[in-house]
Every structure is written in C-alpha cells, then in structure tokens.
C-alpha positions, 0 to 999 in steps of 0.5 A, spaced: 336 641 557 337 643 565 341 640 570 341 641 578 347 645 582 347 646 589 348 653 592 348 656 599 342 659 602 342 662 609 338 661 615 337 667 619 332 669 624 329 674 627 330 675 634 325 674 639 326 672 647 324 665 645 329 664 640 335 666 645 331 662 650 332 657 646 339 658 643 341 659 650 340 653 653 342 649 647 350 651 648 349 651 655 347 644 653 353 643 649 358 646 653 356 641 660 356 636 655 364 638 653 366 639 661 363 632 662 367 628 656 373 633 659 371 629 667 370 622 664 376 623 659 381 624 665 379 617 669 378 613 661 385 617 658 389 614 665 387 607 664 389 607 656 395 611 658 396 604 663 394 599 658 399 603 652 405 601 657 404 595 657 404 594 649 410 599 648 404 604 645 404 609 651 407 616 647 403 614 641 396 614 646 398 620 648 399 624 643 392 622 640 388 623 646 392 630 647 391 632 640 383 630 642 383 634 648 385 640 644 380 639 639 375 639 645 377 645 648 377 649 641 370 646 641 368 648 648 371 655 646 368 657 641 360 655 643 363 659 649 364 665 645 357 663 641 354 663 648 357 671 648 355 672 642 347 670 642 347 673 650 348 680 646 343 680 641 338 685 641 331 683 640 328 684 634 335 684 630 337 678 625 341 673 626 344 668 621 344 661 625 348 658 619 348 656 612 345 650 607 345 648 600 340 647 597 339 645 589 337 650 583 336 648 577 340 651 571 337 652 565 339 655 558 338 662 558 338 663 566 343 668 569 348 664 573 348 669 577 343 670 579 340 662 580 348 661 583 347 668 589 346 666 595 339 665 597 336 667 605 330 664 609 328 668 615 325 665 620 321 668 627 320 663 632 321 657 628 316 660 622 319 661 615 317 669 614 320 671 608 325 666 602 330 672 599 332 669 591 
C-alpha cells in the first residue's frame, strides 16, 4: 500500500549576473505596476467615493478602498525590499527564490522523515544542476 503527500521543496539559484538582470527587472516591473494602480486608484477611488454618497455607502467605500490601499502598499514595500535585497547578491552565491510542494509517494517501510525533509532544486540561468532529497 502507498499513498501520496505533498512536501516542500525549494527552488534556489545560483547567482549569475543574468539571473540578477532578470530578477531585477521583474520587480522594477512589479513595482511600476503598483505606483500605476496607486495613479489610477486615486481619479477611480473619487468617482466611487461620488457614487457612494449618493447611495448613503460612502464611509463604507472608504474603508475597503483604504484597507486596498494599504494592502498595496505593503506590496509595494516588500518587492522594495526584495529589489534591495536581490541588488546585494554576490555573484555565484545562492538564492533561494521560493518554495513549492511537490508530491512523494509513502510507502511501508519508508523513513518519514526522510521521504517528508525537505527537498532542493538548484538552478543556474534557468538550468536544473543538482536536485537534493
């Protein structure tokens, strides 16, 4: 009998200056997005503020579209700080860019904890180098 579970793996990368070429972009990418949404929330937020006086719903609107605002911002912030952080890397170092789950099959007679650790996939320039069980 067997059976399959999820456990993590992380993706890390070797750094090259390609790789922090790309990174880079990405989040400057990600971060322009944001400050547009932040200009186009601004004219959009006073026309649904207009329109929720008129329904009696105004402090309401408010609210959910400062509670986005403030979910943006820490958005922002943090890609920010990735964008520091990512800037500081030194070629040839590892970088772990995230963690996935991937499924393992448990058998009798497997060491839970071996089968359950974690796993790494390290990857140079978009290249798989080494897969660590």
């Amino acid at each position: 009998m067997s059976l399959f579970v999820k456990r993590p793996v992380i993706l890390k990368n070797i750094v090259t200056s390609e790789f922090k070429t790309q990174l880079t972009t990405e989040l400057k990418h990600a971060i322009g997005q944001i400050n547009r949404w932040f200009e186009q929330e601004e004219f959009q937020s006073r026309r649904s503020i207009t329109e929720a006086e008129r329904q009696g719903i105004a402090d309401q609107v408010r609210k959910e579209l400062n509670l986005e605002r403030e979910r943006q911002s820490q958005v922002r912030l943090n890609l920010q700080r990735k964008l520091d952080e990512v800037t500081q890397l030194e070629i040839d170092s590892i970088f772990a860019s995230g963690t996935y789950d991937a499924p393992v099959k448990i058998e009798v007679g497997d060491d839970i904890r071996a089968k359950l650790s974690q796993a790494e996939i390290i990857v140079k320039d978009g290249i798989v180098v080494d897969v660590i069980e």
